[in-house]
N, C-alpha and C positions, 0 to 999 in steps of 0.2 A: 548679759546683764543689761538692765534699763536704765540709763542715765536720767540721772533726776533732772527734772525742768527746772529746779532751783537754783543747782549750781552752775546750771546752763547759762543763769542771768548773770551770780558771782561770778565766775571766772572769766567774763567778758570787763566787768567792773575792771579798770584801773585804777589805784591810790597813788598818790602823788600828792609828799607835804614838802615845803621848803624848810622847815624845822623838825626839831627835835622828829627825825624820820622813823616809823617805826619796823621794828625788826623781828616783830612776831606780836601777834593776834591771836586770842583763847575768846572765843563764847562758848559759856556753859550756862545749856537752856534748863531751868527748873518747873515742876509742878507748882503752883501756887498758888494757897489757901488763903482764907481769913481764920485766925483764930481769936477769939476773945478781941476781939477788934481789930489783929495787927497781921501783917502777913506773916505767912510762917511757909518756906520752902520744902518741898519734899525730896524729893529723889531725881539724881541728876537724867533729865530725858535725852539729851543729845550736848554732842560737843564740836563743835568748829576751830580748828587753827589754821593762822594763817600766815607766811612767811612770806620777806620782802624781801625784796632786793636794795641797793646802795637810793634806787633811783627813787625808792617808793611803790614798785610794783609788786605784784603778788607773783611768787614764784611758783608755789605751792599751797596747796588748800585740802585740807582733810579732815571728813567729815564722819564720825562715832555716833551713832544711834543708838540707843540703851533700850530703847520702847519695845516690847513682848512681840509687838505688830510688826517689826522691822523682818521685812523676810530677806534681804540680804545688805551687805555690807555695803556702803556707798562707796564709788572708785575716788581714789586720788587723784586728783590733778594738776597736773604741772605744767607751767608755762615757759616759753622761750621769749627772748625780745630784741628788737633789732637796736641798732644806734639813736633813734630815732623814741626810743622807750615804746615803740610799738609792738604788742603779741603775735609771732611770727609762725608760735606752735602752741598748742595745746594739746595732752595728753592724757587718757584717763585710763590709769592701771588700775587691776586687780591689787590686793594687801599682799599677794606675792611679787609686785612688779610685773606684770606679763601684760600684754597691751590688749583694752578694750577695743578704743579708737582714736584716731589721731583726727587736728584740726590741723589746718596749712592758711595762711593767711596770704594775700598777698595786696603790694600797695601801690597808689600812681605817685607821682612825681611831689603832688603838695599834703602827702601822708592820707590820703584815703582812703581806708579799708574797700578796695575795687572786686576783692572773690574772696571767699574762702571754703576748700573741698574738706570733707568730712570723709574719713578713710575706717572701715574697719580692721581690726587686727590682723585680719590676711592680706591689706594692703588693697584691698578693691574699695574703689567709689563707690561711698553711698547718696552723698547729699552733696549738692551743688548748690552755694551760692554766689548770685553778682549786682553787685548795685552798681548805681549810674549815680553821680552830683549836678549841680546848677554850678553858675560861677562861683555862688558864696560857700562853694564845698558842702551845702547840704543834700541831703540823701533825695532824690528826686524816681527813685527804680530801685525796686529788688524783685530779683528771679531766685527760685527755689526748683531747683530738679531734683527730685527723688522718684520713687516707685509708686506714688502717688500721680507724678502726673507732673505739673509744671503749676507752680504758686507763683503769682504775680502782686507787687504793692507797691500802687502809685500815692508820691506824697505831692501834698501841694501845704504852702506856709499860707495863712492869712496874714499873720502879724508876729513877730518875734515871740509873741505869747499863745499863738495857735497852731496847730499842725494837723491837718485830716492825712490820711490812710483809706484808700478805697483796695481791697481787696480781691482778687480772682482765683479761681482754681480752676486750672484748663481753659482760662479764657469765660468763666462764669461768675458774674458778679454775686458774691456772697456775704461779705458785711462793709460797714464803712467805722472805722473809729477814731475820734475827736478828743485832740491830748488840746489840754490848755495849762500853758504855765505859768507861775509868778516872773517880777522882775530879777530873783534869782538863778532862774530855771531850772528851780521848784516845778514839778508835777503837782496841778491842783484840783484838776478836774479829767476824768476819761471818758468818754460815750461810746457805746456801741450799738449801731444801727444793726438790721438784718439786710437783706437784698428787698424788702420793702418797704427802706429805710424807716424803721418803725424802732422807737426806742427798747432794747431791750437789756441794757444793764449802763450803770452809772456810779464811777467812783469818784468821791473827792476828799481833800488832803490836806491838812494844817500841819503846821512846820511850827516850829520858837524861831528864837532870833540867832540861833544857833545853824539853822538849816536841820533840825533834826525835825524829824515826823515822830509827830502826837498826835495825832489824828486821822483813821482813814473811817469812811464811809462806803458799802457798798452794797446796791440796791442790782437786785438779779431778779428781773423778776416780780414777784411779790415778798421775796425774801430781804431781810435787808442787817446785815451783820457792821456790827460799830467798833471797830478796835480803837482802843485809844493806850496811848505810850508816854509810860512816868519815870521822867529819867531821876532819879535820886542819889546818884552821885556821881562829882567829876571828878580827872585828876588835876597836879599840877597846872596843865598845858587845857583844862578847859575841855578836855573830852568824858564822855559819859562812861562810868563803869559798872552804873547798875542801870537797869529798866525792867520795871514791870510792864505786863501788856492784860490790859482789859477787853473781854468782847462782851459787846451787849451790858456795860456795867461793871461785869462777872470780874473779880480778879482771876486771872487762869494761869499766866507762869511768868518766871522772873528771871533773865541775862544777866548773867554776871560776865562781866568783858575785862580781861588783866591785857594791858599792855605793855610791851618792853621796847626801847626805844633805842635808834644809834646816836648816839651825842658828838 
């Protein structure tokens, strides 16, 4: 089975609230219409939950696809965490439990994720990573070994609010990419050059005063797709439990988010 690049990002994600901590997470993604002026949702397309731990971490994450197109089931995945609230394991079962592939983390002395091996189910190595930090613990080297060959990405910081990524595969320079972030660090702009460092896509990002994204832009090309994100309700504690998402105008589907919380 393919593990999805999606939850490849999530389940790296950690949460971490000093309040009202939460104890499980529902997104349920909808089709969505305009009718006679107002949105009107159709049929649930997917569902995400997410479970925490005491500290705020995601222990577990499972993901229901309902879409005609889905050709197979997406793995669950579960995490381990050290003292430190660091992810130490990640694991991605079949709906029977039976192991796709495991992640192994490991960390230096001021918690910096320094490797992590990608193992599949028969326990053989697949994918090698290792980064390197600067004094201020920011990521300065990552190596990639796989069957591909050896992936290389050197960062360098301009300014607390910029970061480049020069890229290599085998020691051949093939793109360079340019994160620039607010004073929150917020992600507000991304560039991607080719190997003749020639612009070839460009996204950028508007946030409320919440930190949530309403707004992404992204030009590929001659293509260029405009999501924008309408939170229409919070709870209690200030967090969003609906949002619709527009591309290109278009209203297209609408999150409904239930949280439960430890008190």
């Amino acid at each position: 089975m393919k593990i999805n690049i999606v939850l490849l990002a999530i389940f790296f994600t950690q949460f971490s609230f000093t309040q009202n901590k939460i104890k499980k997470e529902i997104e349920e993604t909808y089709k969505t219409s305009l009718k006679f002026g107002k949105p009107v949702n159709g049929k649930v397309e997917s569902k995400i939950t997410k479970f925490y731990n005491d500290s705020g971490n995601v222990i577990k994450l499972i993901t229901e696809t309902f879409d005609e197109w889905a050709f197979n089931p997406e793995p669950i995945i579960t995490n381990l965490y050290n003292t430190d609230n660091k992810v130490v394991e990640t694991s991605y079962l079949n709906l029977d439990g039976s192991l796709i592939q495991k992640s192994i983390f490991e960390y230096d002395s001021k918690g910096n994720n320094i490797e992590y091996n990608i193992y599949n189910y028969e326990g053989d190595l697949i994918i090698k990573w290792e980064f390197k930090y600067d004094y201020n613990n920011r990521i300065i080297e990552e190596l990639r070994h796989d069957s591909d060959g050896i992936y290389k990405g050197i960062y360098s910081y301009e300014s607390k609010e910029k970061k480049v990524i020069k890229k290599y595969q085998n020691d051949l320079f093939f793109n360079q990419v340019e994160y620039n972030f607010d004073k929150n660090g917020n992600e507000i702009e991304i560039k991607t050059y080719n190997s003749n460092y020639e612009l070839i896509s460009k996204t950028t990002k508007k946030y409320d005063s919440n930190n949530n994204l309403i707004e992404e832009i992204n030009l590929n090309g001659n293509e260029l797709f405009k999501y924008t994100y309408n939170y229409s309700a919070f709870n209690k504690f200030n967090q969003w439990t609906v949002k619709t998402i527009y591309i290109n105008n278009k209203i297209e589907k609408t999150i409904i988010r239930k949280l439960e919380y430890k008190y």
